[in-house]
N, C-alpha and C positions, 0 to 999 in steps of 0.2 A: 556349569551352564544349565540355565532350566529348559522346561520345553519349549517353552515358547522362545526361547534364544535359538535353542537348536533347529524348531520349522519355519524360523526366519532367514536363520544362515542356509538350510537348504533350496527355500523357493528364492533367494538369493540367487545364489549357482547354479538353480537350473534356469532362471528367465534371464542371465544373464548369456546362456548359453555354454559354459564355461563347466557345466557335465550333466551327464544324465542322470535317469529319474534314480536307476539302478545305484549307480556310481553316489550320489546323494545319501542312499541308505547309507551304505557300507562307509562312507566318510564320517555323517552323522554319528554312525553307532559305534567309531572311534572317538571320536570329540567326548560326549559322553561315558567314557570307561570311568566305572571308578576306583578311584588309585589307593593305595596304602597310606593309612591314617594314623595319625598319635595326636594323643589328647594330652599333653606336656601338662604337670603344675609343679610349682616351687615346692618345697615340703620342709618341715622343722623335724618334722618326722612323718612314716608311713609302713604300714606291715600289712601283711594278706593269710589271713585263716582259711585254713580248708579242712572242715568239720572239727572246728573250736583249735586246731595246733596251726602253731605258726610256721606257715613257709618260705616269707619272706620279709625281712625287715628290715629299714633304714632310719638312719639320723639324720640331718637335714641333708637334700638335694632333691632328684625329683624321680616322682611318681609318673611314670608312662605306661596309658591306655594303649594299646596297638590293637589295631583291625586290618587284615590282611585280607585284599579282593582279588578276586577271582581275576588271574593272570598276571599278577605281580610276580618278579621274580628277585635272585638274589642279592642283583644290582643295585634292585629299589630298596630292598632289606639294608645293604650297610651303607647305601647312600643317605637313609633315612638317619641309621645309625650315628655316621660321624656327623651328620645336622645337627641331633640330639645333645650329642656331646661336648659339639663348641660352639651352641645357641648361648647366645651372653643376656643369660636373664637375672642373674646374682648381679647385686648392686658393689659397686668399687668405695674409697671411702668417701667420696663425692656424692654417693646415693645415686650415681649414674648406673646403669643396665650398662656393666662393660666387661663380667665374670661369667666362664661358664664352668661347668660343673667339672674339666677338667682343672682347671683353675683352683678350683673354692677344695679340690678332693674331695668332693661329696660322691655318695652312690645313688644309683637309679635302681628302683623297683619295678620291674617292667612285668605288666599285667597282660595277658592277650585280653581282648574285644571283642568279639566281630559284631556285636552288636554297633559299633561305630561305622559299619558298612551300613547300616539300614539306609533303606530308599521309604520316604515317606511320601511322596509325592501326592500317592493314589490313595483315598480313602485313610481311616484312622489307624489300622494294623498296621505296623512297619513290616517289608518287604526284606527279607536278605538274602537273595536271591546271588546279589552282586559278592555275596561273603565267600573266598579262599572252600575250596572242600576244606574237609579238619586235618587230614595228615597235607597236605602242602601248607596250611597255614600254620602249622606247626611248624615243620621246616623251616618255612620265615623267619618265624617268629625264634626259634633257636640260630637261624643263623642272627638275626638283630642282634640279640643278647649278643653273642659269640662277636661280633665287629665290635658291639661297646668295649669286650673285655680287653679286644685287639688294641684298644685304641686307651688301655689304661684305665678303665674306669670301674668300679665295684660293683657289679650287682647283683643284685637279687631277683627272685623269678617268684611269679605266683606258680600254682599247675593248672598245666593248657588241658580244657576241657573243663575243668572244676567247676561246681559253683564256688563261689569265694566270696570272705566279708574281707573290702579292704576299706582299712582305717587309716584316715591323714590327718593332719597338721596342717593345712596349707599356708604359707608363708605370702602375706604381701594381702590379700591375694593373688598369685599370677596365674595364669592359664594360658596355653600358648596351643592352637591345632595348629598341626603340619601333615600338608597332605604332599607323597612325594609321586613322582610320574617318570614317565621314562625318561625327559630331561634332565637337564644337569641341576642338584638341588640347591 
């Protein structure tokens, strides 16, 4: 939701009577949270260097970006997880989107982000502000992996904090963001 969404649904609630100026904020600046992110793509292949050695490598399935924000917690971690896992983005022999990655046996390379929290809103510098501190986004982020693996699937890991060169194959091309929240995903 942008801002100007968000200080219409407040002068909204408050001229309708229906809560105060206070109450406005503090609704508001939940509406607004922002949630834990993956930046999904199909892959033919995908590996992640960190300082020229390979840490993570796969053969076709997919490459997940993960950005973990500040107040996410474990729930969102595997519910984002088993998304991931039975998102049906592999084609059937129909060429229909009706396989997902537990299906096809492919493994995930799963990258941390938090550059995928950036708030750009405000001037040219991206803000991430909204990004997980680094050891809870870690945590996440290993519990993520840890549900994929729960749930049967292969993967691979960059290393969190690293700089890293990661190199794909993108297949298709697909691209899929999923942002997940405290509701059910």
């Amino acid at each position: 939701m942008d801002n100007r969404a968000v200080r219409l649904l407040g002068s909204l609630l408050l001229r309708d009577g229906v809560i105060t100026a206070e109450q406005a904020t503090v609704r508001v600046s939940a509406i607004v949270r922002v949630d834990m992110r993956a930046v999904i793509q199909r892959v033919s292949r995908a590996s992640v260097r960190v300082d020229g050695v390979v840490s993570g490598e796969i053969g076709a399935g997919l490459l997940v970006l993960l950005g973990v924000a500040s107040g996410d917690a474990e729930s969102e971690s595997a519910r984002l997880a088993e998304k991931v896992a039975r998102l049906r983005i592999f084609e059937n022999d129909d060429g229909r989107f009706d396989r997902s990655v537990l299906d096809t046996g492919g493994g995930i390379l799963a990258v941390s982000q938090f550059t995928l929290i950036a708030e750009t809103g405000k001037g040219n510098r991206p803000s991430f502000g909204d990004a997980a501190e680094p050891g809870e986004a870690e945590r996440l982020y290993a519990c993520f992996c840890a549900s994929l693996r729960e749930l049967g699937v292969e993967v691979e890991t960059g290393v969190f904090g690293a700089r890293m060169d990661v190199e794909l194959l993108n297949d298709g091309p697909v691209t899929i963001v999923l942002d997940v929240g405290a509701g059910p995903a």
